[in-house]
N, C-alpha and C positions, 0 to 999 in steps of 0.2 A: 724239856720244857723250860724256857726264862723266863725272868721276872715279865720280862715287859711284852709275854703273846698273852700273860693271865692279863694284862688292864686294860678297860675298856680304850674303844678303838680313840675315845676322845683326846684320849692322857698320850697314844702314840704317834698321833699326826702331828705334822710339822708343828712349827711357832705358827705360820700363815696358812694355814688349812682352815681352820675357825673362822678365819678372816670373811672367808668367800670371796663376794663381787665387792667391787666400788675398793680398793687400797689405798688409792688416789685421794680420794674424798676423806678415809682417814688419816692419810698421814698428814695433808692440810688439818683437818681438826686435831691432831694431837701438834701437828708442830705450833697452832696459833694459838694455843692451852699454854704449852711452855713459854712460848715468848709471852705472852699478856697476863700469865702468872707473875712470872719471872720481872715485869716491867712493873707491874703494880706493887710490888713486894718492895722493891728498889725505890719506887717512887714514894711509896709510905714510908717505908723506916730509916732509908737516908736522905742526908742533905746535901743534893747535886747540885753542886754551883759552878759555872763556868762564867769567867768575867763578870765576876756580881750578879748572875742572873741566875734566880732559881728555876731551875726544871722538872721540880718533882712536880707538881699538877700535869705538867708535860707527859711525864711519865706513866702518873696514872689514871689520864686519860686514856694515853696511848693503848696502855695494859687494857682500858676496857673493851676498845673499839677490838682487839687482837681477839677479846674471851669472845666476843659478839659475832665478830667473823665464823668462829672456831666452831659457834652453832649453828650456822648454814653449812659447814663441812657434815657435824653429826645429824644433820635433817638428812644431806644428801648418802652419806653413807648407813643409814637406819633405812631410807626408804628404797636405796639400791641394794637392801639383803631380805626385804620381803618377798617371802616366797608362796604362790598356791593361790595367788591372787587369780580370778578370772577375768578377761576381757569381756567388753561389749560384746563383739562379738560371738566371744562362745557362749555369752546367755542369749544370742539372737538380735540382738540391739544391733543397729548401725553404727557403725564407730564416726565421729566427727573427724573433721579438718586433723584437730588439734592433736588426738589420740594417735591419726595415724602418723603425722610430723614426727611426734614422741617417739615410734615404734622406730620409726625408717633408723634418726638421729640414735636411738641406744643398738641397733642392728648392726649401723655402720660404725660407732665405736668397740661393738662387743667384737665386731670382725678384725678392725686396726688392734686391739690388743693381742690378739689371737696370735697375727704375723709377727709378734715383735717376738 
């Protein structure tokens, strides 16, 4: 018996098993954390000057719009790991226009990732 058949099965799955669906969505929200961290940071604590013109407001603007983006990644990747959700239709509702648009569009992505 090894160490690692005693620890729960959570400690032995990959780095990306926890991850589930939507990767995509986090790795945009973690890569637009690093940059608009990383540009706000810069833009506070030095003084970027190219040709006499300061850029740090530039900067940490920049940084914010970057953090601001970064929470439409984590909206999308939080509500593409919700699971045990029920449809309309399986409580007997009709489903609308919009719902099924929704269904077709994550069906036909869930399949294109599948083949790659």
């Amino acid at each position: 018996m090894s160490f690692f058949s005693s620890l729960p099965t959570s400690f032995t799955m990959g780095p990306c098993e926890s991850l589930s669906h939507c990767k995509l969505a986090l790795a945009f929200a973690v890569l637009m954390d690093l940059l608009g961290g990383a540009a706000l940071l810069v833009g506070v604590f030095t003084h970027v000057k190219i040709r006499e013109q300061d850029y740090g407001d530039l900067l940490v603007y920049t940084g914010a719009l970057f953090v601001l983006m970064s929470m439409g990644g984590w909206v999308l990747w939080y509500s593409g790991n919700i699971e045990g959700l029920t449809s309309k239709r399986e409580q007997g509702h009709i489903g609308s226009a919009v719902d099924r648009l929704a269904r077709n569009l994550s069906r036909k992505i869930r399949i294109y990732r599948s083949h790659l």
